[in-house]
N, C-alpha and C positions, 0 to 999 in steps of 0.2 A: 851265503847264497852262491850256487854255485855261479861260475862267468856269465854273462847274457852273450848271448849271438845272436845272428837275426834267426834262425832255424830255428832256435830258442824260443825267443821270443815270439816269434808266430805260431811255435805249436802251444803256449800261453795263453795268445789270443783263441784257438781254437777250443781252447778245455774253458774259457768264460774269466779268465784272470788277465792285468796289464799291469805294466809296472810302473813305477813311483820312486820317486829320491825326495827326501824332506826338502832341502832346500837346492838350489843350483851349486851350492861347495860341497855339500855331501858327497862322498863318493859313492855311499852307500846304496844299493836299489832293493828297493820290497815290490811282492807281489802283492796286487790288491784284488780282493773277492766280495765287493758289497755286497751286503744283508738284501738292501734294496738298490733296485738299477735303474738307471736311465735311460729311456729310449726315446727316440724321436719318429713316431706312428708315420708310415710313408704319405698318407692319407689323410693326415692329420695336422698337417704344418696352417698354425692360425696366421690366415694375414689380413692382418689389421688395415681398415682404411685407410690409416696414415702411412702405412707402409706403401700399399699398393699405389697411393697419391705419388710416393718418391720415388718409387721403382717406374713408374709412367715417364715421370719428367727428367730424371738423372742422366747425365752424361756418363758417369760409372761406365768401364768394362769388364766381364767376367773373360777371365783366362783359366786355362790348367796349365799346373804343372809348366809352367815358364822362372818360377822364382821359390822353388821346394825351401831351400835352404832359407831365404828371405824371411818364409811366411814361419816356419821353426822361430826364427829367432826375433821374429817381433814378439811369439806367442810368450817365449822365455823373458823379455822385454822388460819386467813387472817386477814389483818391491819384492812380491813373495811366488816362488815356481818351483814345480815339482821337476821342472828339465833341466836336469843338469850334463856334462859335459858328454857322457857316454851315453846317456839315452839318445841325445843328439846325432850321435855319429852312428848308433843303432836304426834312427828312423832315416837316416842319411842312406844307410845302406841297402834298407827295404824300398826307397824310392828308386836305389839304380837297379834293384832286382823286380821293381812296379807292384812292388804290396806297398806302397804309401804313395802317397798324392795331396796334392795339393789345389785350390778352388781359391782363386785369388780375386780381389776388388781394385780395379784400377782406375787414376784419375789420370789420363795422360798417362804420364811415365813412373807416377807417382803410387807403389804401392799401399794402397790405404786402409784393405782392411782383406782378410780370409780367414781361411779353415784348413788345414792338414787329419789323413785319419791313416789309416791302413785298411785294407782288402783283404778279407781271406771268401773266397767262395762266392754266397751274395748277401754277405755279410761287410757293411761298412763300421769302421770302430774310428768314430770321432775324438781325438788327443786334446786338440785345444783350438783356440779362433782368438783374432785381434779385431780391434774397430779402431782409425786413427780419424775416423769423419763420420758423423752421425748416420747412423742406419747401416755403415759398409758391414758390420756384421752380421747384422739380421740379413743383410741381401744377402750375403753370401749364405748362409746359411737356406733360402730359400732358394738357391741357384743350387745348392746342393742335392736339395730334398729331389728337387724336379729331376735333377740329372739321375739319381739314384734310382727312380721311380722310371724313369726310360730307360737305363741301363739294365734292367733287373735284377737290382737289390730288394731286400723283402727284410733288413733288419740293418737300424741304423742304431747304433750302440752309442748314447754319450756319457756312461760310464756313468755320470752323477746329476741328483734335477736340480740347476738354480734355478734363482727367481726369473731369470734373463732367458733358457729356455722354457719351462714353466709357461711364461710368456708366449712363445711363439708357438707351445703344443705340444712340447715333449713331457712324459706322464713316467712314473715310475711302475716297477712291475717287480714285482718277488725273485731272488737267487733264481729256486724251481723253475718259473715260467720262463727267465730268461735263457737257461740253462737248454730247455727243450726249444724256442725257438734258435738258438742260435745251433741247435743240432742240425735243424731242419735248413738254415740258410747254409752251415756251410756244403749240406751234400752237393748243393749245384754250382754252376758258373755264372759271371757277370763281368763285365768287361767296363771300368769305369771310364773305357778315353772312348769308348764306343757310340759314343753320340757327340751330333755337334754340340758346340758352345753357341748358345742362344741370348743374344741382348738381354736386358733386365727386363723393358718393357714386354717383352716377349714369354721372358718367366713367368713375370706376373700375372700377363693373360691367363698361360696354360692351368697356372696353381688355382686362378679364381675361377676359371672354369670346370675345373675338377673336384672342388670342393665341395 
């Protein structure tokens, strides 16, 4: 494979491919092009009573982009990850250049749970998310959607459906479909710092009102 750079790498993202290392010592990186995609519908984010109960009463804060590198390295954190040492210093690089970001859960001081992706256009491509306290990834993840959806994003990429998004709304869609929407997001712009940062409680309003 030829070197990755961030150039690289984002015209990757742009043609519908992201890359991968088997395990964190691998040095190795492959492109990956699934069969079938992930996405997470802007309009579509499920919240669950129980959810919207905890997002009501939680002392939780939602921050950007204060702990880029933090929220990387809890995501790598895990017995088994596809991030290893240069993917790392790759998304490290697209954050100083503002194609990556970060959507953090804070208790106090205390990083407890986010999400990191990349930007190209108004196209968001979600990499990975941590939970160190019940529910901080599902909020975060709903902190997300809402930001995306005020910013004007129109395609949130999660690459692959677990059981865990599954859960909150995200649906798979064929190579082709994904292929042709993610044409159409990247022609235009979106600005992911471009809205405030809104309490959880406040999240939650806006999602269940819209839904």
């Amino acid at each position: 494979m030829t070197e990755l750079t961030p150039e690289l790498l984002l015209h990757g993202y742009s043609v519908g491919i992201f890359p991968m290392a088997e395990s964190r010592t691998d040095p190795e990186i492959f492109w990956v092009d699934p069969r079938l995609r992930g996405i997470m519908p802007l309009n579509g984010f499920h919240m669950s009573r129980s959810l919207a109960r905890a997002m009501r009463k939680t002392t939780f804060q939602v921050r950007i982009d204060t702990a880029f590198a933090d929220v990387v390295d809890a995501c790598a954190d895990r017995s088994e990850t596809w991030i290893n040492s240069e993917i790392t210093a790759l998304y490290h690089a697209l954050h100083r250049s503002g194609h990556a970001h970060s959507l953090e859960i804070w208790d106090d001081n205390a990083l407890v749970g986010g999400v990191y992706g990349v930007t190209l256009g108004r196209a968001f491509f979600g990499e990975s998310m941590f939970s160190r306290r019940t529910n901080a990834s599902k909020m975060a993840l709903a902190a997300l959607v809402d930001r995306l959806r005020e910013a004007g994003f129109i395609l949130f990429d999660t690459q692959f459906l677990t059981d865990h998004l599954a859960s909150l709304g995200a649906v798979e869609i064929t190579r082709r479909l994904y292929h042709k929407r993610l044409a159409e997001a990247t022609k235009g712009q979106a600005n992911f710092s471009s809205v405030p940062v809104r309490p959880l409680y406040e999240v939650m309003q806006r999602m269940t009102q819209t839904s």
